[in-house]
C-alpha positions in Angstrom: 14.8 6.0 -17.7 17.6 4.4 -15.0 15.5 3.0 -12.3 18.8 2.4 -10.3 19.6 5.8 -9.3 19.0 6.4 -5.8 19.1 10.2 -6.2 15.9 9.8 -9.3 13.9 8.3 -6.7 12.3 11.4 -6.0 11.6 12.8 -9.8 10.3 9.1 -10.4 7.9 8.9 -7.4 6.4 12.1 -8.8 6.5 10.5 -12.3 4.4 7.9 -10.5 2.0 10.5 -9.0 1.3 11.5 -12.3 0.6 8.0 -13.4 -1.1 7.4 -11.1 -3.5 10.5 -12.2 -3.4 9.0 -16.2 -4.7 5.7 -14.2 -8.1 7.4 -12.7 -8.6 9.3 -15.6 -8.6 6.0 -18.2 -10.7 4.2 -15.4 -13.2 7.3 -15.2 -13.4 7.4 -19.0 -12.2 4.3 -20.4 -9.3 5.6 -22.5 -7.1 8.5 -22.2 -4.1 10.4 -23.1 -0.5 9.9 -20.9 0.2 13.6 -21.3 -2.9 13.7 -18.8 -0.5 13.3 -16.1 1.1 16.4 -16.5 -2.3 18.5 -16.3 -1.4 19.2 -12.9 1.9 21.0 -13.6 0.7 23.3 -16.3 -2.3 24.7 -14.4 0.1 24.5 -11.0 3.2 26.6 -12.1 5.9 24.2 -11.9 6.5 24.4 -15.5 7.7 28.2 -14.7 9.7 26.6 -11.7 11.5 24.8 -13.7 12.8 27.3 -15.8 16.3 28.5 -15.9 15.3 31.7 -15.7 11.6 33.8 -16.4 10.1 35.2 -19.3 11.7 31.6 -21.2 10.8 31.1 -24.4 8.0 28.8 -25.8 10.3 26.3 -26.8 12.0 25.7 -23.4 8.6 25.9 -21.9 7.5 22.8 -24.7 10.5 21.2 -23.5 10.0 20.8 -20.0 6.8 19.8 -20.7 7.8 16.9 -23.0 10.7 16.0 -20.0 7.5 15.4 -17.7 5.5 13.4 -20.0 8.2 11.0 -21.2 8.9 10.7 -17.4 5.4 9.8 -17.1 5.4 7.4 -20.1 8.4 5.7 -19.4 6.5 5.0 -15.6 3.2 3.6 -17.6 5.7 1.1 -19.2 7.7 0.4 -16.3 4.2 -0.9 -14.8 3.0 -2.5 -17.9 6.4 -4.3 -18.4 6.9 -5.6 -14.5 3.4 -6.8 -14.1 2.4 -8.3 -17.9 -1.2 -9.4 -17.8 -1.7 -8.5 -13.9 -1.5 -4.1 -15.1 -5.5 -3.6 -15.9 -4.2 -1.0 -18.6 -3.5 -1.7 -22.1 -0.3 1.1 -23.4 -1.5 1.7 -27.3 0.9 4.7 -28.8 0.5 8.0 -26.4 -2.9 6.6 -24.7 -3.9 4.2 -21.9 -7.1 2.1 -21.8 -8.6 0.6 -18.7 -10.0 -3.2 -18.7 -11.2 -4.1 -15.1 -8.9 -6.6 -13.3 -10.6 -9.6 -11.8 -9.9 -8.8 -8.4 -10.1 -4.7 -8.0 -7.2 -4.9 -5.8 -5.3 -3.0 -8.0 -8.1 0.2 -8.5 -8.2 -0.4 -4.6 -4.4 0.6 -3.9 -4.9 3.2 -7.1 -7.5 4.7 -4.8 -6.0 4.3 -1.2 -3.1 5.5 -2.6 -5.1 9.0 -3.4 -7.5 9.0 -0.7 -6.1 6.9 1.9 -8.4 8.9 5.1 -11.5 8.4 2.6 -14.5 7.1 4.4 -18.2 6.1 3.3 -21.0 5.3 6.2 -21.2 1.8 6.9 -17.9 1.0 5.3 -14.4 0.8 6.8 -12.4 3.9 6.2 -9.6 3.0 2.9 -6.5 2.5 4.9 -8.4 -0.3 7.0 -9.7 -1.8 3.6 -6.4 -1.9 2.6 -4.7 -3.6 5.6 -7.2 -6.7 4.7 -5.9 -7.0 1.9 -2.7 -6.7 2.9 -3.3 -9.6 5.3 -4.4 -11.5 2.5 -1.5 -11.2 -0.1 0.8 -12.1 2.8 -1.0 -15.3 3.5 -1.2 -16.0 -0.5 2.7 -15.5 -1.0 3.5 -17.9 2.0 1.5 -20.3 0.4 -1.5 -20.1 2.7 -1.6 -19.2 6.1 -4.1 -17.1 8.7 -4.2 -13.7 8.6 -5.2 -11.1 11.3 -5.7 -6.8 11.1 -4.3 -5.4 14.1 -4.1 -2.2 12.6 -6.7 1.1 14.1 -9.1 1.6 14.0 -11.4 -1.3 15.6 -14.6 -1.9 13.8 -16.9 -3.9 15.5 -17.3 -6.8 12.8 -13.8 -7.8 13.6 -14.4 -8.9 17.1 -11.3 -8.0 19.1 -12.7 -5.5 21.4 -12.4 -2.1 21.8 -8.2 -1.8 23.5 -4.7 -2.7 22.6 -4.7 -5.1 25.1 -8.0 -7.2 23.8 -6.8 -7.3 20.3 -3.7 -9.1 21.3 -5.3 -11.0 23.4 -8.0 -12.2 20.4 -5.1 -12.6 18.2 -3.2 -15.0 21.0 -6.3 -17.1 21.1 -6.1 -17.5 17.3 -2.7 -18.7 17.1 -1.0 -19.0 20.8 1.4 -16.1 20.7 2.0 -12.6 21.0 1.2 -12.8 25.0 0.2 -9.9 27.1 3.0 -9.3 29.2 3.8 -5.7 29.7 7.6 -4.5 31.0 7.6 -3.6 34.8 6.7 0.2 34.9 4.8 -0.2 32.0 0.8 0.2 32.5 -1.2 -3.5 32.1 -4.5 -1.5 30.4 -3.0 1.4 28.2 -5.4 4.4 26.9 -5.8 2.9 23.5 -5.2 6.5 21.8 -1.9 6.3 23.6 -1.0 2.8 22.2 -3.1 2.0 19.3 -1.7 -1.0 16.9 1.8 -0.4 18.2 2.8 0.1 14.5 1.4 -3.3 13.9 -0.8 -3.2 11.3 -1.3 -6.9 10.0 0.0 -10.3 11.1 0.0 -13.4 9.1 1.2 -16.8 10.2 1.8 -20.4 8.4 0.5 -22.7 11.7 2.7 -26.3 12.3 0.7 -29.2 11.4 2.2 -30.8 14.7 -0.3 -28.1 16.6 2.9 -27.0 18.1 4.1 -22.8 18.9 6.6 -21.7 16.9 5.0 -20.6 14.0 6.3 -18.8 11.0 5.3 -15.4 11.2 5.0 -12.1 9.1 4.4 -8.7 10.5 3.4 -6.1 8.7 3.4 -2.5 8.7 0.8 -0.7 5.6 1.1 2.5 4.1 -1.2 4.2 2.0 -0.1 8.0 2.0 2.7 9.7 -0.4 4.5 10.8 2.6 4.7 7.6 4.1 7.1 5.8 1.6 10.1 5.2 3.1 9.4 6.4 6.5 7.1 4.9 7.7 8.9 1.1 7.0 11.2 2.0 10.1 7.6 2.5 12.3 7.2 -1.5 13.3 9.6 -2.2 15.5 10.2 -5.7 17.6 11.7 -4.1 20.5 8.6 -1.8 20.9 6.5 -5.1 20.7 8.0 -6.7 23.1 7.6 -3.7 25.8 4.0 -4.9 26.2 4.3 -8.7 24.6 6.4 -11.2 25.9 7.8 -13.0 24.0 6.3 -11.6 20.8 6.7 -14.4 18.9 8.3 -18.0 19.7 10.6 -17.9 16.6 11.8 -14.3 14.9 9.1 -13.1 13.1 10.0 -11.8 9.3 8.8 -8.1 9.1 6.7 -6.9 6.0 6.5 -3.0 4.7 3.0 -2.9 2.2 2.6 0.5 0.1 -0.7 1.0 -2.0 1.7 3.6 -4.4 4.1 2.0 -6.6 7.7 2.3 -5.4 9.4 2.8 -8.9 13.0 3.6 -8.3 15.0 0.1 -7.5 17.4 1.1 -5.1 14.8 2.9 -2.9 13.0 -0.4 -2.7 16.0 -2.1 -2.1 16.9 0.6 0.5 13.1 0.2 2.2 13.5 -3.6 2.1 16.2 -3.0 4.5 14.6 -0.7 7.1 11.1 -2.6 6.9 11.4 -5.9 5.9 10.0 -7.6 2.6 8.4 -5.0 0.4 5.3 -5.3 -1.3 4.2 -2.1 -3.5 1.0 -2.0 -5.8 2.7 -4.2 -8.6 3.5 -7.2 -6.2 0.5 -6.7 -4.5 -1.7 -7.0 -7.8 0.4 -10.1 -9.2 -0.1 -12.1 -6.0 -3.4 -11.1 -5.9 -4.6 -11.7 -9.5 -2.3 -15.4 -8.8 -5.4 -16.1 -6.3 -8.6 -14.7 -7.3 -11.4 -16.9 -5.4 -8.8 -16.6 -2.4 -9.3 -12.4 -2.7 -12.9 -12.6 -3.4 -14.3 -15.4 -0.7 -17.1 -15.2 1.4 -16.4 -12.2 3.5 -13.9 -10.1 1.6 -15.3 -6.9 0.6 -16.0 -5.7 -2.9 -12.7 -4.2 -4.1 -14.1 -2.9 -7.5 -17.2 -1.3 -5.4 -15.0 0.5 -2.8 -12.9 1.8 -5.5 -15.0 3.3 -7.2 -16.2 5.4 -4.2 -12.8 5.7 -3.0 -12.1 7.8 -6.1 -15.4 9.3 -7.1 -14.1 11.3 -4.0 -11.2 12.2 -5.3 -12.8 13.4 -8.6 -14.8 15.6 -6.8 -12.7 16.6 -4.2 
C-alpha cells in the first residue's frame, strides 16, 4: 500500500482501527488471525456499503472483504517493519502473536487509544496516564530533562493545587518560567472549568547547567481519541499562553503533538507536524520508550502493563 497519499489517509487510519482490534485480540488470547480486524465490518454492514450496487454477488462481496483484510495486513507490517524489535507482535503467515514488551507503554496507547475516558477507582483516568508518559518520552528523546503534566484533570498526588493559576505557578517554581501574568481585562483567578490546561497538556525542559532562565523547552499537546488526530494538534497555541503567562517562556518553546493511535499515512504526519509541532504517534512513542526502560519504570511511574490490562478488559466488555 502507498503510505504517501494524502487522500488514503483516511482508508489507512481505519486500516489502523482494525489493527488496532487484531492487537487486543492476540493480547487477550495470545495469537490470532489478521482477518480479525475485519469482524467489525461483516457484522456492521459496510461490506453491503461498499457495494456497487445490492443484491451483489458472493464473489464481489469475498472481494471487498479480502480489499479490507490486505488493508489491514499491509498496516500489521507497516508497524512491524517501522518499529523492528520495539512492535510486541510477532507477523507469522496470516496470524499475529503477542509477546509482552518490557515497558507496557505500547498496550498502554493500544488501550488509551480505545478507551481514552476509561477510569478505575483509585487510579487516574487513561488520558491522564497517558500524558505521563508522554512527559516522559519527551524528556527521554531530549536526552534527559524534567517533565511536568499540566494537563486536567488535577489529582491530588501531583501537588499543584486545585486552579489554572496554581499549576502554573507550581510549574514556575520548578523551572523559573511560565509566569502568571494575565492580559489587562483578563481575570487574575479564572473558574478553572473555564480555563483548564489551556490546551497545555505536558511540558518538558532540558535546565542550563549555568542555573540560568532560558531553558530549552517542549510543549506538548496529547491525544488519545480517533477524532482527535489531526485536529486537535492546532489546540496548543503560544498566543493563547501568553494571554495569562507572560512571557511564557524566555526562549521559543518547540511545540510537541503526542497521539496514542498510530498515524499511518506519511503525508498526514508530515501535514500534523506542521500544525502541531514534532509528532510522536504509538510507534515513536514505544521506540523511545523501549530505548529507556528503568527511565519508564522508576520509582513512581505507574504500572503500564497493569493499567492496560484494565484499560482494555473494559473495552472487551463494553
Amino acid at each position: 500500500m502507498v503510505w504517501e497519499n494524502w487522500e488514503l489517509k483516511q482508508k489507512q487510519f481505519q486500516a489502523g482501527l482494525d489493527a488496532d482490534q487484531v492487537e487486543r485480540e492476540a493480547i487477550r488470547t495470545g495469537t490470532t488471525s489478521i482477518e480479525f480486524g475485519t469482524e467489525d465490518e461483516r457484522t456492521s454492514g459496510a461490506v453491503d456499503d461498499a457495494l456497487e450496487s445490492e443484491g451483489n454477488s458472493w464473489e464481489e462481496r469475498q472481494n471487498v472483504l479480502e480489499n479490507l483484510s490486505g488493508a489491514v495486513a499491509d498496516e500489521v507490517h507497516r508497524r512491524a517493519t517501522i518499529m523492528g524489535p520495539s512492535y510486541p507482535f510477532t507477523v507469522t503467515g496470516g496470524a499475529l502473536e503477542y509477546a509482552a514488551s518490557q515497558t507496557g507503554v505500547y498496550e498502554f496507547c493500544l488501550a488509551a487509544s480505545a478507551n481514552p475516558t476509561g477510569v478505575f477507582e483509585g487510579q487516574p483516568k487513561a488520558s491522564a496516564v497517558f500524558e505521563y508518559i508522554a512527559r516522559d518520552v519527551i524528556a527521554v528523546h531530549i536526552g534527559g530533562g524534567e517533565g511536568f503534566r499540566t494537563g486536567a484533570p488535577v489529582y491530588p498526588s501531583e501537588n499543584r493545587g486545585k486552579t489554572t493559576r496554581e499549576t502554573f505557578a507550581a510549574l514556575n517554581v520548578l523551572c523559573g518560567e511560565f509566569n502568571w501574568q494575565p492580559t489587562a481585562g483578563f481575570p487574575t483567578e479564572p473558574q478553572h472549568k473555564d480555563l483548564k490546561d489551556a490546551g497545555l497538556d505536558v511540558v518538558v525542559w532540558k535546565p542550563w547547567p549555568d542555573q540560568r532562565r532560558g531553558h530549552l523547552f517542549v510543549l506538548g499537546q496529547c491525544a488519545c481519541g480517533k477524532s482527535d488526530i489531526g485536529g486537535k494538534a492546532r489546540d496548543l497555541s503560544l498566543n493563547r499562553l501568553g494571554n495569562w503567562l507572560r512571557p511564557v517562556t524566555h526562549a521559543q518553546p518547540v511545540r510537541a503533538f503526542l497521539a496514542a493511535h498510530h498515524i499511518p499515512n506519511s503525508i498526514q504526519l508530515y501535514e500534523i507536524s506542521g500544525e502541531g509541532g514534532i509528532v510522536f504517534d504509538r510507534a515513536r512513542i514505544t521506540i523511545i520508550a523501549q530505548s529507556s526502560p528503568a527511565f519508564m519504570s522508576r520509582a513512581g511511574t505507574p504500572n503500564y502493563h497493569q493499567l492496560a490490562k484494565l484499560y482494555l478488559d473494559q473495552v472487551a466488555t463494553g
